[in-house]
N, CA, C and O atoms as a MOPAC input file, in Angstrom:
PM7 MOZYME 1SCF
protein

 N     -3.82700 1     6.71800 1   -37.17000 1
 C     -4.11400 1     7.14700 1   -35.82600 1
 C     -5.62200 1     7.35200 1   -35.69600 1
 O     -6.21500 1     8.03300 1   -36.53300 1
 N     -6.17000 1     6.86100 1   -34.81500 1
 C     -7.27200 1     7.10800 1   -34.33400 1
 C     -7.66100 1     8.02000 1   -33.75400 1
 O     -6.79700 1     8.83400 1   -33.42600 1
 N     -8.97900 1     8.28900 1   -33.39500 1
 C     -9.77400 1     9.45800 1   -32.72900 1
 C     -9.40900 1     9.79100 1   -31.49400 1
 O     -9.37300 1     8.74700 1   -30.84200 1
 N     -9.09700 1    10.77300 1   -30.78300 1
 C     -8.47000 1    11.22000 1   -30.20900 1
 C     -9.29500 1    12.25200 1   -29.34100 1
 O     -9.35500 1    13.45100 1   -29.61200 1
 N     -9.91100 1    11.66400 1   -28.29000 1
 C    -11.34200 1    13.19400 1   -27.90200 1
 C     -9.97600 1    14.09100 1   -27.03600 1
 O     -8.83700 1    13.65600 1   -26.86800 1
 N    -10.58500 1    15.59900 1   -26.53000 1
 C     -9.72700 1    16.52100 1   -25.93500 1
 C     -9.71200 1    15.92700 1   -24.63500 1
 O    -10.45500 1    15.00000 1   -24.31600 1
 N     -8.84000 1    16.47600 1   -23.86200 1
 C     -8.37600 1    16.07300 1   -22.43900 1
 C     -9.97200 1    15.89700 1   -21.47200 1
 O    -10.83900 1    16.72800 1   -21.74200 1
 N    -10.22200 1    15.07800 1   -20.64200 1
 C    -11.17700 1    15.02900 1   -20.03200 1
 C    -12.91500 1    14.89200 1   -20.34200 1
 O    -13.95300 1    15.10300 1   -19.71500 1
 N    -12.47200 1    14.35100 1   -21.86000 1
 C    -13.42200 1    13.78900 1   -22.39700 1
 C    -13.51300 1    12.76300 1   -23.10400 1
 O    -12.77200 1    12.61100 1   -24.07500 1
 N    -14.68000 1    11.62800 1   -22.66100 1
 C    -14.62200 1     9.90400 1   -22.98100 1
 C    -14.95700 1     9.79600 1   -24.32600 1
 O    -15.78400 1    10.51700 1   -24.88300 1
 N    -14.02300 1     8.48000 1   -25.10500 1
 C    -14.41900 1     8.77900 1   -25.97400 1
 C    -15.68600 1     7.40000 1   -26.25700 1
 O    -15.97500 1     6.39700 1   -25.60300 1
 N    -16.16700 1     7.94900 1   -27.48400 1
 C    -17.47300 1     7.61500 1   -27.55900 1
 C    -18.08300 1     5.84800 1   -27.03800 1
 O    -19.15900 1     5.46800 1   -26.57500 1
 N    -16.90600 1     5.17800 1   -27.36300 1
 C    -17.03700 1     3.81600 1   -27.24300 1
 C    -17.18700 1     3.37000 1   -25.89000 1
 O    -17.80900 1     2.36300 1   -25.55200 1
 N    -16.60000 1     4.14900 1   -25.14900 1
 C    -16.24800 1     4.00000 1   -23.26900 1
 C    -17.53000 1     4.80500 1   -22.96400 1
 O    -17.40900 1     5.22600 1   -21.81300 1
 N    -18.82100 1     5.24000 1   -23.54600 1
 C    -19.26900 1     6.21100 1   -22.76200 1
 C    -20.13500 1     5.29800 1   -21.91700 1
 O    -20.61000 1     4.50500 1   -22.73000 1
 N    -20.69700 1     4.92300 1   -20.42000 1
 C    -21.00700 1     4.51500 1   -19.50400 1
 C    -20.86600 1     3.24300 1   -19.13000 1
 O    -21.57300 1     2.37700 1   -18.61600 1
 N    -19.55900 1     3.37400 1   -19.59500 1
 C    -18.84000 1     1.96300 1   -18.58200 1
 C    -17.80300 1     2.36900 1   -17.99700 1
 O    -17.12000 1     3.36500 1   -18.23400 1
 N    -17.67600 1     1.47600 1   -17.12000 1
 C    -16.29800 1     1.95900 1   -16.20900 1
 C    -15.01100 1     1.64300 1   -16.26600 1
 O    -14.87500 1     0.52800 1   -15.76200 1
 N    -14.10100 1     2.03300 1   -16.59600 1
 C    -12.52500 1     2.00500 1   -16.82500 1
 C    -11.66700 1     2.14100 1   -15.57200 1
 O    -11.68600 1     3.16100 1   -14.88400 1
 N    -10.92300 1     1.08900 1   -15.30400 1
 C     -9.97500 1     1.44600 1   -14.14600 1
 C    -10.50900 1     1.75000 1   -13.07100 1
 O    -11.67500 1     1.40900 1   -12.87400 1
 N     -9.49600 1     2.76200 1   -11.70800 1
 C    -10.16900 1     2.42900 1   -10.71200 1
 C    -10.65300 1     4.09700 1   -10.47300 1
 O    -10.04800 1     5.11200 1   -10.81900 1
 N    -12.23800 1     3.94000 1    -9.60300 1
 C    -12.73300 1     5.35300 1    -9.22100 1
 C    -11.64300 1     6.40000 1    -9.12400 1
 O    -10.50200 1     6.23400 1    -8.69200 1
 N    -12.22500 1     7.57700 1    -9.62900 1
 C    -11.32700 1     8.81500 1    -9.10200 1
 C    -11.77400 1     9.12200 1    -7.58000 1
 O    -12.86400 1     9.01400 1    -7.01900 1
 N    -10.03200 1     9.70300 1    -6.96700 1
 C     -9.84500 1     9.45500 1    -5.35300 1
 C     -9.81100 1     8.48300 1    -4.81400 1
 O     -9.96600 1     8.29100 1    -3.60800 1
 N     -9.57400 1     7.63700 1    -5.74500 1
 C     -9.72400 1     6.49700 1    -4.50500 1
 C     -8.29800 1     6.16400 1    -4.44700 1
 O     -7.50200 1     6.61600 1    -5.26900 1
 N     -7.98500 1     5.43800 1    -3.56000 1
 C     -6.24800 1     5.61500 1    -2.85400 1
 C     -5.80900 1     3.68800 1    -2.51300 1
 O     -6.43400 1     2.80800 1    -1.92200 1
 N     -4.56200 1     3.69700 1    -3.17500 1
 C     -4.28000 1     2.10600 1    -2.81700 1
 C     -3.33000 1     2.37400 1    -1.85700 1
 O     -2.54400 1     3.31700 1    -1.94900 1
 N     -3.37000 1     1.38900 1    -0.69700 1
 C     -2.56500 1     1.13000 1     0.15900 1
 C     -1.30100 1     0.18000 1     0.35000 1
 O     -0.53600 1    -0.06300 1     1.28300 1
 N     -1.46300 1    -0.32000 1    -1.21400 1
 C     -0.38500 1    -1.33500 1    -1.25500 1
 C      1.40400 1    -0.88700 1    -0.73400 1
 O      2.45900 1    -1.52000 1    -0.78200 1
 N      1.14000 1     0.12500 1    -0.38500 1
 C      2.90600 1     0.27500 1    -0.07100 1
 C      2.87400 1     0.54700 1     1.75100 1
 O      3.82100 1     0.29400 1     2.49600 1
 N      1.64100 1     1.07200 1     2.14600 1
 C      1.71600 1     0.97700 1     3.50600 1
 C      1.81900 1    -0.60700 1     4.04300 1
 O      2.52000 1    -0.98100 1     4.98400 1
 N      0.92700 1    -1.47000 1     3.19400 1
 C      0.80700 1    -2.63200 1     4.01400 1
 C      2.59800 1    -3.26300 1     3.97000 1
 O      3.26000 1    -3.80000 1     4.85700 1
 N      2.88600 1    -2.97200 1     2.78800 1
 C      4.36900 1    -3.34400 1     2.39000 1
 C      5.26700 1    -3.49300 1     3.68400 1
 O      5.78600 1    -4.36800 1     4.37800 1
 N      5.15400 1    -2.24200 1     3.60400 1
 C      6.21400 1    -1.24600 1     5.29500 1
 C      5.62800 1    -1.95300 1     6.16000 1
 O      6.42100 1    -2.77300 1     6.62400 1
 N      4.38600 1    -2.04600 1     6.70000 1
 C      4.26400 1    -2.57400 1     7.96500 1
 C      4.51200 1    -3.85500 1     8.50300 1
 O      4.80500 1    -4.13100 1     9.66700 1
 N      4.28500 1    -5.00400 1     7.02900 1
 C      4.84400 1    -6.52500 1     7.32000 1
 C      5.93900 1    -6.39900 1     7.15900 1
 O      6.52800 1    -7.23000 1     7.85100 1
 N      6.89800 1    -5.53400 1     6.36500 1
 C      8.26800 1    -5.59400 1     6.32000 1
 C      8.84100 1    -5.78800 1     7.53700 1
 O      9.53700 1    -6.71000 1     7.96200 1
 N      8.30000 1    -4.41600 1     8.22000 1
 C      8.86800 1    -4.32600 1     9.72300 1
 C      8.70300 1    -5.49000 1    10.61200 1
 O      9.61900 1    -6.05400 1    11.21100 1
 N      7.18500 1    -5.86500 1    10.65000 1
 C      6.91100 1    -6.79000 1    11.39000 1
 C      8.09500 1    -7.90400 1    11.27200 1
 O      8.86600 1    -8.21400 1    12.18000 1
 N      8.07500 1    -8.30500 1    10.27600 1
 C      8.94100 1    -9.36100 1     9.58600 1
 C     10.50200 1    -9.18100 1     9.92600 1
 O     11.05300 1   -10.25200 1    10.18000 1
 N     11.26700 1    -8.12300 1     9.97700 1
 C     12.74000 1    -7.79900 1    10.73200 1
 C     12.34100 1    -7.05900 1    12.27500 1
 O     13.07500 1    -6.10000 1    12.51600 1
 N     11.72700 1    -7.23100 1    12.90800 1
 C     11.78600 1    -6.60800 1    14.08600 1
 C     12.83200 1    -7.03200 1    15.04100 1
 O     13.32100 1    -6.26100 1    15.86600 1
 N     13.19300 1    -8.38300 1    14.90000 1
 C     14.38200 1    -9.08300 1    15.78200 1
 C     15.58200 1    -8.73800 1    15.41800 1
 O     16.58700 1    -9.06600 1    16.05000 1
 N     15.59200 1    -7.83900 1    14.05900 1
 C     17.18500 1    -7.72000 1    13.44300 1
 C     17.77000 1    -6.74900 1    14.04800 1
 O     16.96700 1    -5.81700 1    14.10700 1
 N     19.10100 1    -6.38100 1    14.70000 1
 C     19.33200 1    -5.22300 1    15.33200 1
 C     20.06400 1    -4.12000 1    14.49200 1
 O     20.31000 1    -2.97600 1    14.87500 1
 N     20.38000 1    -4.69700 1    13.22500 1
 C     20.50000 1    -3.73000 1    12.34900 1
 C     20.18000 1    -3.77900 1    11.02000 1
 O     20.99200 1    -3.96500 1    10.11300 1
 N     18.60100 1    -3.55600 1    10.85800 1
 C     17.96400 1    -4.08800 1     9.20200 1
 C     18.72300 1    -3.05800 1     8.24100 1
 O     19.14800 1    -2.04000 1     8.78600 1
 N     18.88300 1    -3.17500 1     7.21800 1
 C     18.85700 1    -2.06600 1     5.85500 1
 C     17.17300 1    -1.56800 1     5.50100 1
 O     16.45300 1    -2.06200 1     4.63300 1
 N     16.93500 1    -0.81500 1     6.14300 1
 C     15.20700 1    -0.16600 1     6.06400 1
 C     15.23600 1     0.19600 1     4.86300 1
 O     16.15600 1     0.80600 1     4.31900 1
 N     14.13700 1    -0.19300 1     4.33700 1
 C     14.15900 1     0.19700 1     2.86200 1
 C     13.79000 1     1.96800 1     2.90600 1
 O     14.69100 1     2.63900 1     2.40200 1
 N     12.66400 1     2.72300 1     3.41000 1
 C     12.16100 1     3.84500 1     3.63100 1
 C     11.91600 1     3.93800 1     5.25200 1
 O     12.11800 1     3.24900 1     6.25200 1
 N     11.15400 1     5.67300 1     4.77000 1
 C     11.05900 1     6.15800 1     6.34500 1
 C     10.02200 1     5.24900 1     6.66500 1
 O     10.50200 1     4.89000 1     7.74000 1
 N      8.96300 1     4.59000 1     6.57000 1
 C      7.76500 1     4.48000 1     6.49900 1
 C      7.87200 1     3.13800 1     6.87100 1
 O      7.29700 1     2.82400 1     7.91300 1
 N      8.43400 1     2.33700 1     6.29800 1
 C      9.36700 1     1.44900 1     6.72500 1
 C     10.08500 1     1.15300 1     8.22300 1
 O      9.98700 1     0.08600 1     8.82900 1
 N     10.86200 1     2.39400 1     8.70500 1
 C     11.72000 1     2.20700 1     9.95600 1
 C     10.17700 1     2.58800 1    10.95500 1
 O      9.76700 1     1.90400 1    11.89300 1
 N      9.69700 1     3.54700 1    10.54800 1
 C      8.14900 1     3.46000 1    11.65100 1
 C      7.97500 1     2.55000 1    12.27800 1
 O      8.06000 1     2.29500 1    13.47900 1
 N      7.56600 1     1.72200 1    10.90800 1
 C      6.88700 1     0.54200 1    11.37900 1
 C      7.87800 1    -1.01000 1    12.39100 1
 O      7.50800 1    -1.89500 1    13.16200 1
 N      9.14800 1    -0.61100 1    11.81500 1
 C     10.24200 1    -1.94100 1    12.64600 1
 C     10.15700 1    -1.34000 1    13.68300 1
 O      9.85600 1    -2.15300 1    14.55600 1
 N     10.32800 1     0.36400 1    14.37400 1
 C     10.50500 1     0.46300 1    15.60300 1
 C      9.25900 1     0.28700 1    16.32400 1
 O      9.12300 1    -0.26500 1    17.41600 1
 N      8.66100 1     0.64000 1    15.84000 1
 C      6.82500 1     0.31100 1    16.43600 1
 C      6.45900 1    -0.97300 1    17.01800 1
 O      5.65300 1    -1.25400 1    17.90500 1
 N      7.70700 1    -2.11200 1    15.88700 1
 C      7.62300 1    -3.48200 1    16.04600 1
 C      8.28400 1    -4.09200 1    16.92500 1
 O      7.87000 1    -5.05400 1    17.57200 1
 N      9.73800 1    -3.39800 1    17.04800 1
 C     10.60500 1    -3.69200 1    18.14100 1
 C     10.06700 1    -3.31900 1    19.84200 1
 O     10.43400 1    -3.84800 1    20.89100 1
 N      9.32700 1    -2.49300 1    19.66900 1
 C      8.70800 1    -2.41100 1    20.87000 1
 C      7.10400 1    -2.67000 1    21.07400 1
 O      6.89200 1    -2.44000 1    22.26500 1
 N      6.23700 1    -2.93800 1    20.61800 1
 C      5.66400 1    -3.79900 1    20.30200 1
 C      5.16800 1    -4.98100 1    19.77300 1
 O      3.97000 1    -5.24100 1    19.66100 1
 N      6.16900 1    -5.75500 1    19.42200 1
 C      5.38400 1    -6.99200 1    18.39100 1
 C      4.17000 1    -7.47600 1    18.64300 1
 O      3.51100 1    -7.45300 1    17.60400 1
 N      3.51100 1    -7.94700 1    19.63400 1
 C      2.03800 1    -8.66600 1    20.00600 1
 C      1.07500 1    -7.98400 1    19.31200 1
 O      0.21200 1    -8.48600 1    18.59200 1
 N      1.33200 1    -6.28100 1    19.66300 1
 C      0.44700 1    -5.55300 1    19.57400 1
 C      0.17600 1    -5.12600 1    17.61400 1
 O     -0.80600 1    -4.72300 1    16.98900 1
 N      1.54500 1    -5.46500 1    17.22500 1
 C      1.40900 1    -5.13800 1    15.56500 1
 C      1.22500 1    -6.85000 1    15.20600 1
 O      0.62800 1    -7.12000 1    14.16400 1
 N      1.51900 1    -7.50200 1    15.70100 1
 C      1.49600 1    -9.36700 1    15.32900 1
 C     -0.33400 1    -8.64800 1    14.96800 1
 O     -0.63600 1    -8.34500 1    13.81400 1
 N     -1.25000 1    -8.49800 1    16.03100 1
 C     -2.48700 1    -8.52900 1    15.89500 1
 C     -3.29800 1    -7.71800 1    14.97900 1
 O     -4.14600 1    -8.21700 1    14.23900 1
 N     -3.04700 1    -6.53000 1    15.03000 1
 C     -2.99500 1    -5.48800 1    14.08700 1
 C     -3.33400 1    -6.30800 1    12.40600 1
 O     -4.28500 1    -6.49000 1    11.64600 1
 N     -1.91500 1    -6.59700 1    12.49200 1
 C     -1.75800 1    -7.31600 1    11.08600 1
 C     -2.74100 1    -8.43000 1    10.77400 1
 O     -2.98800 1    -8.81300 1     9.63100 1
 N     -3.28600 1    -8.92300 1    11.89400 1
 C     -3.45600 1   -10.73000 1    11.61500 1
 C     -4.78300 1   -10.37600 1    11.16900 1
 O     -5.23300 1   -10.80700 1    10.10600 1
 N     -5.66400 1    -9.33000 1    12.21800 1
 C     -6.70800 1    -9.27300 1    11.65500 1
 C     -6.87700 1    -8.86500 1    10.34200 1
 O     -7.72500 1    -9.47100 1     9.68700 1
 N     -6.30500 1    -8.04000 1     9.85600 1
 C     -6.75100 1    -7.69400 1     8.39800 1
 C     -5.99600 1    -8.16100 1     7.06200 1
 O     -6.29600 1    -7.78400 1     5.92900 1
 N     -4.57700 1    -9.38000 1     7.51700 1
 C     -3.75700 1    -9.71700 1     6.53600 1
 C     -3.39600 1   -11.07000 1     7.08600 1
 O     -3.09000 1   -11.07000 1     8.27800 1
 N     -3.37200 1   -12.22200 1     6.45500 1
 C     -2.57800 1   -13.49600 1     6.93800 1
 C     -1.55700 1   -13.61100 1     6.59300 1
 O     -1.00700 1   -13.81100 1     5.51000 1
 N     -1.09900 1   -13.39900 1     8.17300 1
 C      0.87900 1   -14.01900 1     8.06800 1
 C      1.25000 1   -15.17300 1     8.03100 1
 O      2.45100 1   -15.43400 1     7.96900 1

């Protein structure tokens, strides 16, 4: 077994390089999930929603589509 520094300290080999991603910083990969999901069943009149976050976004879609079609397009290609 190897060297082992205490909690919250780098060990010597890693010292000023960067590992993984910044602390605080936040991935959005499950919002975008939900929102094309929805987009994507909005015509269904009775989907199996996977989450809450999820049904948000289909009803948001069912009564808007244009307005989430655009939403989406700009920042993701459907």
């Amino acid at each position: 077994m190897g060297f082992r520094p205490p909690k919250g300290v780098r060990p010597p080999q890693l010292e000023g390089k960067r590992t993984g991603r910044p602390r605080k910083s936040k991935n959005f990969a499950s919002a975008w999930r939900d929102a094309i999901w929805g987009f994507e069943h909005h015509d269904e009149d009775y989907a199996v929603v996977p989450n809450a976050a999820a049904w948000l976004w289909w009803t948001f879609a069912r009564y808007y589509p244009a307005v989430l079609y655009e939403f989406l397009k700009d920042f993701r290609k459907l």
